[in-house]
Each structure stands twice: as structure tokens, then as C-alpha cells.
C-alpha positions in Angstrom: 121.4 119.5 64.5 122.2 119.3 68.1 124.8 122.3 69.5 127.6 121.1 71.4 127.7 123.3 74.4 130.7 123.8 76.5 129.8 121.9 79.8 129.0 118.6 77.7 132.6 119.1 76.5 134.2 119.4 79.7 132.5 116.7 81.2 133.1 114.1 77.8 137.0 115.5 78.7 137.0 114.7 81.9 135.5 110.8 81.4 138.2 110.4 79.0 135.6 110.7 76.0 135.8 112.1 72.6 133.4 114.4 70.8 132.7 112.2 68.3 129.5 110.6 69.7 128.8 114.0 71.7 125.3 113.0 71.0 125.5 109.8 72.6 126.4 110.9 76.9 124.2 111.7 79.6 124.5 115.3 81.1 125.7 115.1 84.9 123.0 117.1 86.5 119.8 116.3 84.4 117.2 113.4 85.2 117.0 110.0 83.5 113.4 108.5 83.3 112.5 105.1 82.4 110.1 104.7 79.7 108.3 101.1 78.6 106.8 101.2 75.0 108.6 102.5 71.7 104.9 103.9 70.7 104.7 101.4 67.6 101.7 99.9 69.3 98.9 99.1 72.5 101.3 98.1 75.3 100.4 94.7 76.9 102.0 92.4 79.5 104.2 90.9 77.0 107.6 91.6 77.3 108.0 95.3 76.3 111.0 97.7 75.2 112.5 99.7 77.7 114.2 103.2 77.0 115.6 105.8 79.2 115.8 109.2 78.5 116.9 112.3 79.4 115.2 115.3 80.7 116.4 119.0 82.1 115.5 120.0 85.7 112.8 122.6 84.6 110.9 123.7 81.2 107.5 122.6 80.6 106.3 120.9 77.4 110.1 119.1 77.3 111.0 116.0 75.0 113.8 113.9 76.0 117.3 115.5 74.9 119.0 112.2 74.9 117.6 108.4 74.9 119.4 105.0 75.1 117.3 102.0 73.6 117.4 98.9 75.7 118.6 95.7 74.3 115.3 93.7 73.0 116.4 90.6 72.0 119.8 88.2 72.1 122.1 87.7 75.5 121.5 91.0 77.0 118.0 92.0 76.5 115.8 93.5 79.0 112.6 94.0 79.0 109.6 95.1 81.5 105.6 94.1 81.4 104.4 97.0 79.9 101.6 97.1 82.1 103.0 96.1 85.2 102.9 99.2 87.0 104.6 98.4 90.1 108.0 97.6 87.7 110.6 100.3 86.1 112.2 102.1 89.1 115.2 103.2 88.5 118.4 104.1 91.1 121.3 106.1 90.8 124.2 103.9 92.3 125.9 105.5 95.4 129.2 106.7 94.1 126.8 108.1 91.2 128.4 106.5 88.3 125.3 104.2 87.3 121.9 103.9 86.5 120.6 100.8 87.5 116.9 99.1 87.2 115.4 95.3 87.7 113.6 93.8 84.4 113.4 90.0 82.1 116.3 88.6 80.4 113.6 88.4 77.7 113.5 89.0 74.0 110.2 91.4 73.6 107.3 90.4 73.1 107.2 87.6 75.0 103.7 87.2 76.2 102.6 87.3 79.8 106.5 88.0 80.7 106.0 88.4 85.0 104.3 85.2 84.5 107.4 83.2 83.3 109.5 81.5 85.9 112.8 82.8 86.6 114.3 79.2 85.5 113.3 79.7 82.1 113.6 83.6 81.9 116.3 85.2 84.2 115.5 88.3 86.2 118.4 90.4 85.2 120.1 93.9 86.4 120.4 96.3 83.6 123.4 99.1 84.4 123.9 102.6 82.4 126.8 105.2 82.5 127.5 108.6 81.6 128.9 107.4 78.0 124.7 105.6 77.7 126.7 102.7 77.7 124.3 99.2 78.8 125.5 96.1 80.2 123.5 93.7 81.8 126.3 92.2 85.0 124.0 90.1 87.2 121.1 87.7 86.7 119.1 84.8 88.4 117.6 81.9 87.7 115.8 81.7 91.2 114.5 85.0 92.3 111.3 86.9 91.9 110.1 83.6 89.8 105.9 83.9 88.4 106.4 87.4 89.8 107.7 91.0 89.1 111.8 92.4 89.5 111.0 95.7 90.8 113.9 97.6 92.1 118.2 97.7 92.0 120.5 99.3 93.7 124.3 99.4 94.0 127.0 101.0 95.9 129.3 101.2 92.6 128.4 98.2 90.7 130.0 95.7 92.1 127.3 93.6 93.4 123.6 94.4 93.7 120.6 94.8 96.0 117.1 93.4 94.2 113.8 93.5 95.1 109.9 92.2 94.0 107.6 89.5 94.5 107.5 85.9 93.4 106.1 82.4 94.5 107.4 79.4 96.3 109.6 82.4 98.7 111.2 83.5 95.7 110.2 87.3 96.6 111.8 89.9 99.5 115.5 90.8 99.1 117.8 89.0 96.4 122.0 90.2 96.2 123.0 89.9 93.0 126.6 89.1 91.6 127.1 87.9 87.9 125.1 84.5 88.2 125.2 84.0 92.2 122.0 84.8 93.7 121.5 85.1 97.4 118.2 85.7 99.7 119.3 88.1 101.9 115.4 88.9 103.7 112.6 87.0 103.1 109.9 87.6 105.8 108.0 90.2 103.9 107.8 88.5 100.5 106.0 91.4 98.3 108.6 94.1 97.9 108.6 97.9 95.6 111.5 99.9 95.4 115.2 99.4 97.3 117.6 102.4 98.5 120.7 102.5 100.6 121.2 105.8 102.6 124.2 106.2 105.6 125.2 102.5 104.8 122.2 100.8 105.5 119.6 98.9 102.6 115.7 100.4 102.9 113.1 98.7 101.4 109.2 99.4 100.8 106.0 97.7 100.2 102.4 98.0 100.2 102.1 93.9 101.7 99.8 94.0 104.3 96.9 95.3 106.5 95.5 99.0 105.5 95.3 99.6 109.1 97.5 100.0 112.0 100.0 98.1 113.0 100.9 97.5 109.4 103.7 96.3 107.4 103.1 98.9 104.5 105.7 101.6 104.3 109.3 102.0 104.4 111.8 99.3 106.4 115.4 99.4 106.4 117.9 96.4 107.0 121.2 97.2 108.9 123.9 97.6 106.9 124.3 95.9 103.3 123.7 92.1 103.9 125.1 89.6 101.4 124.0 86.7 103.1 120.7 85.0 104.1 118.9 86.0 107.5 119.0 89.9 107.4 116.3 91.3 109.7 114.3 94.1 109.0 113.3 97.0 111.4 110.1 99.1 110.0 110.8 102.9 109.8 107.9 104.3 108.3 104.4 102.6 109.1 102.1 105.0 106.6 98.6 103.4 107.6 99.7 103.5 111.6 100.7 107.4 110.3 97.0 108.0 109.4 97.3 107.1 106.0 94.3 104.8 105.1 94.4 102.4 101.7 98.3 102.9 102.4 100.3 102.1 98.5 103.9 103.1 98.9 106.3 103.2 95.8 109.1 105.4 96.0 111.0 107.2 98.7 113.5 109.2 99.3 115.3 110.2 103.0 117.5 113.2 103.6 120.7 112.9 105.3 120.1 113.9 109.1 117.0 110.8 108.6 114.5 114.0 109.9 112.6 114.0 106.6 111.1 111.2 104.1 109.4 112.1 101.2 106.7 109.0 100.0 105.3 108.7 96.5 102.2 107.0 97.5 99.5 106.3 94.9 96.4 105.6 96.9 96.8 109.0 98.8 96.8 111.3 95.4 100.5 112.7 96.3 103.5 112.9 97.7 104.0 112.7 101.4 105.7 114.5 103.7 106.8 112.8 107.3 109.0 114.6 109.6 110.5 113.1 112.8 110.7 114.7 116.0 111.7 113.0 119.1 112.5 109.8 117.1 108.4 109.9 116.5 107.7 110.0 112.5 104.6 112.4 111.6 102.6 113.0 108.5 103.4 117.0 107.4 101.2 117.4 104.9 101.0 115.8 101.2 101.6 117.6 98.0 99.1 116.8 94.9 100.8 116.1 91.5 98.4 118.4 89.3 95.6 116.3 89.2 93.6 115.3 91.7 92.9 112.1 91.4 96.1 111.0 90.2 99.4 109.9 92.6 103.0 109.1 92.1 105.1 106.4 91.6 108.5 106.9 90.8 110.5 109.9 92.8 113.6 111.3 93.7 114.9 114.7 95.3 117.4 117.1 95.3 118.1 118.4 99.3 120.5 120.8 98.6 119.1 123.8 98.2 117.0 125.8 100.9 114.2 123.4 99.6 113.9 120.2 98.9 113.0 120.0 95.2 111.1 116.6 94.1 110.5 114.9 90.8 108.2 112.0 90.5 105.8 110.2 87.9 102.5 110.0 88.3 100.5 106.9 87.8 97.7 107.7 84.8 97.2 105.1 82.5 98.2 106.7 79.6 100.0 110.1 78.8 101.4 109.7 82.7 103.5 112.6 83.4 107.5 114.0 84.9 106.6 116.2 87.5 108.9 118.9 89.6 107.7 120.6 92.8 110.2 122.8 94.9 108.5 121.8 98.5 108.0 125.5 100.7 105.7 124.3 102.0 101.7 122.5 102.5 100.0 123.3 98.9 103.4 123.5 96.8 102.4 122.9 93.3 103.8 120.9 90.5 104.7 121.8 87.5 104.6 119.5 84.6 107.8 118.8 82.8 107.0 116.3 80.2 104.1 114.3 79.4 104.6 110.5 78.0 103.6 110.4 74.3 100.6 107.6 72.9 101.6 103.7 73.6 104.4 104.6 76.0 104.4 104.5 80.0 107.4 106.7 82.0 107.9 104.9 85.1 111.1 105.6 87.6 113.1 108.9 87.6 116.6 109.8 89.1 119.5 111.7 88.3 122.0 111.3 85.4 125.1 109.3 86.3 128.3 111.3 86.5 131.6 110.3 85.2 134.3 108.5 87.6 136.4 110.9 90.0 139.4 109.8 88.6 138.4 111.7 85.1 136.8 114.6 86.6 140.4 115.2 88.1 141.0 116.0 84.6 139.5 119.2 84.8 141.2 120.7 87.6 139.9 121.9 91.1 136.9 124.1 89.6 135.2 121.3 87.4 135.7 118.7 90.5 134.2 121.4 92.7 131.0 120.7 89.9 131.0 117.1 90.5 131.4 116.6 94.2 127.9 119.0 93.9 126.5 116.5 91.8 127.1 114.0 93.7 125.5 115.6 97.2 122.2 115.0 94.6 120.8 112.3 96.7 120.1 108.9 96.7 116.4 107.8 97.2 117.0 106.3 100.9 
């Protein structure tokens, strides 16, 4: 049986919650990785169950402490390809309220599922809270069609940033609101993950050359465009950087826009690049425990006196949650949890956190825990 500790009752309190289904809430503070595959068999490309669960910041050898099943079939399903890797990222909305990931209005088991056009299966934007509470708010019937939803992102769910790749132009930038769909950037058609830092939308992508000038890295698109004909100006240019064979997932940039951190799988690591004099910089890259294994999903928590990063690495099977405080060229990572047989983790960010309104609840000292849970960061 699972002890109700204290915090989890302050913080049910606080969103208005009762302790009935105490065993049904995120914890503010911990991570929330997406996992593909219930483990009942081989995952395929068919349309496959997603599930994310919850994990502590530290502990090695951990199994998930709390884990909302996905709808799989009816009006709301969503599902991923099990073995599409560049799928599954999940985002933390802005005001830090939601989860929110890309995936198939698709019952599972559909076969070939990022195959489908998006007229006959909608590309859909699945949303958690702190209660574990689903609802799928946006779709689309145009984007990312005979191609793969990748990445959402919010400010407070209200409308929604999407990105992947798809035919006939149907890839790049999509906003999202219920069943309106809008192409807001186009020119770079094969997109990964989407971030909004300082009020501005960053993308990345591994499209094009392996050598400098390249379009592979990190770009960002001024302000959040809800109309067509954004423009986007590249930030980070990873093969021009020295960074040969070039694969960007994940990112994550800190406030002052000195530091991004790159989960890069062709490079074995995590990348460090520093700017100084407006000139970006390769630090030095951190392994993941294996070396010849890199990341794909990442986020990181900048406010301590180091930057501590989680990110999941990109084995085939049994791919692990990793946590490495960065002091520094040759800071190791520790593993955290290791997927178990016929299931894939793939994005990683924090919890969601209950609205301000409730945490109010609590009085001055518990909203003094929230607004630090909410300078956790957001991936761009």
C-alpha cells in the first residue's frame, strides 16, 4: 500500500483535490517520462499505447511511482509508432500546469500508423495535469500528413504550437486550436522538438547538410505566430559548431540565452554551447553511460549552482532516464531507471503543478514552494 505523505496532501489541498484518489496526482517537482509499449508484446510501427509515468529526481534502480494510461481506442485515443523514434517528446506548458505531447487520433494497433494521412487519421495534442487528468483539445486533419507529430507546446493550454514532418508541405510549424489548424512556418519542412523561452517559439531539426552552413540545429521564430508566414532565424548551427553527422532532438536554453544544452544522438551525448560575444561555442559534451549511445529526450533544472539534466538515451531496447549535475567536462550520469522488455521511454520533463489560484490555498510558505517549481525551466 502506498503511504500518503504530507506534501502530496498539501499540494491535492491546494488544487482543490480530495484524498480519495491520492493515488491518482502527479507530484509537483518529480519528472514525467513518456513511455510507448504496455510490455504485452514486440512493439512495431502500428499504432502503439502511450503511458506517462512518474519518476523522483534521484535513486537509481527506480520504477515509476505514478502512471496515467493513454486513451487507446474511441474519440480520444492517442497513440505513437512504437518505433518511430524521432516521436514522444514531451513539454511542460509555460505557466506549468500541463503536460503536453504530439501523437494519432488512432485506436492501437493500427498498422503502419505515421503512414496514414492526416485526413483519415488526425494528428492530435494530448494534455495532462496535476490531477493525471487527459484530454485531447486540438487536432488536424491537414498537418504532418504520411509523416510523424513530433512535438507540442503551450503557453497555458489555450492554443498550441506543433511540429514534424509530412508530405505535399504538410510538415514545419502547425498552431493548433480545437479543429483549426494553421501553418505558421513552412520553409524547413522536417521538424523535432518545439520550445518557447522569453516569448519567442524555438524549433530543431536534423533537415539538411552534415556540413557547414547547415540547417541542422536549433532556430527560433519571433514571438508566438498564429498565422502563416512566420520567419525563422537559426540560433544554433551544430555542424558549422564542429559537430559532424549533426542529429539534434532536444534542447533546452537558460534564461540569460548564454547556455544551450543539445541532446544530440549522432554525437554519443549531450552538448554543451556557450555564447560569448553573441558567438555560440561547443563546451564540451557529456556521455550518457555508454559510449556508444546518445540522447533524445531532455530537460534541465538551472536553478541550482549547476545545471542538473535529465535525458533518455536512444538504445533500442531497455533505453534508459538519465540525471547528470553538469560541473563541469567529464560529468557523469547516473542511471535512474531503465525501460522494462517491449517498452520504449522517449521524452522527459517535469511534473505539472496545480493552478496559482489553489496554491493560494496554502498560505505564503506553500506558494513560496510553487513559484520554485515553476523557475524549473522550460526546454527553450
Amino acid at each position: 500500500m502506498r503511504t500518503m505523505n504530507p506534501t502530496r496532501l498539501l499540494l491535492l489541498a491546494a488544487a482543490g483535490l480530495s484524498a480519495g484518489p491520492l493515488l491518482a496526482q502527479f507530484v509537483p517537482g518529480r519528472l514525467a517520462v513518456l513511455r510507448v509499449g504496455d510490455g504485452s508484446g514486440t512493439i512495431s510501427s502500428a499504432a502503439t499505447p502511450v503511458f506517462v509515468d512518474e519518476y523522483a529526481l534521484s535513486g537509481t534502480g527506480q520504477s515509476a511511482t505514478y502512471s496515467v494510461a493513454i486513451p487507446t481506442a474511441g474519440l480520444d485515443a492517442l497513440t505513437l509508432s512504437g518505433t518511430a523514434t524521432s516521436e514522444g517528446a514531451i513539454t511542460r506548458s509555460v505557466d506549468g500546469r500541463y503536460l503536453t505531447f504530439a501523437g494519432y487520433n488512432a485506436n492501437a494497433a493500427l498498422a503502419s500508423v505515421a503512414g496514414t494521412t492526416a485526413a483519415n487519421v488526425n494528428r492530435g495534442v494530448g494534455v495532462l495535469d496535476v490531477a493525471g487528468i487527459f484530454t485531447l483539445p486540438a487536432r488536424t486533419d491537414e498537418a504532418f500528413s504520411s509523416g510523424n507529430a513530433r512535438g507540442v507546446v503551450t503557453v497555458d493550454g489555450g492554443g498550441f504550437w506543433m511540429t514534424g514532418n509530412g508530405t505535399g508541405g504538410s510538415g514545419g510549424v502547425w498552431h493548433l486550436s480545437g479543429t483549426t489548424d494553421t501553418q505558421v512556418y513552412g520553409s524547413i519542412q522536417n521538424l523535432r522538438v518545439v520550445g518557447i523561452g522569453s516569448g519567442d517559439l524555438y524549433f530543431s531539426t536534423g533537415s539538411g547538410s552534415t556540413t557547414s552552413p547547415s540547417t541542422r540545429g536549433v532556430h527560433k521564430l519571433s514571438g508566438l505566430p498564429t498565422t502563416a508566414g512566420a520567419v525563422a532565424a537559426p540560433v544554433l548551427d551544430t555542424p558549422s559548431g564542429g559537430v559532424a553527422n549533426s542529429s539534434p532532438y532536444d534542447f533546452a536554453i537558460n534564461d540569460g540565452g548564454t547556455v544551450i544544452y543539445v541532446a544530440d544522438d549522432s554525437s554519443v551525448g549531450i552538448q554543451r554551447w556557450d555564447n560569448a560575444g553573441g558567438a555560440w561555442s561547443l563546451s564540451y559534451t557529456l556521455g550518457t553511460g555508454n559510449p556508444n549511445v546518445g540522447p533524445r529526450g531532455l530537460t534541465v533544472d538551472w536553478s541550482g549552482t549547476s545545471p542538473i539534466l535529465y535525458a533518455v538515451t536512444e538504445e533500442a531496447s531497455a533505453n534508459r532516464l538519465i540525471r547528470i549535475e553538469d560541473t563541469g567536462a567529464g560529468s557523469a550520469a547516473i542511471t535512474l531507471a531503465t525501460a522494462a522488455a517491449n517498452t520504449l521511454f522517449r521524452g522527459v520533463d517535469f511534473n505539472p503543478i496545480p493552478e496559482p489560484a489553489s496554491a493560494a490555498l496554502l498560505g505564503l510558505g506553500a506558494a513560496g514552494l510553487f513559484l520554485g517549481l515553476r523557475r524549473t525551466p522550460r526546454r527553450a
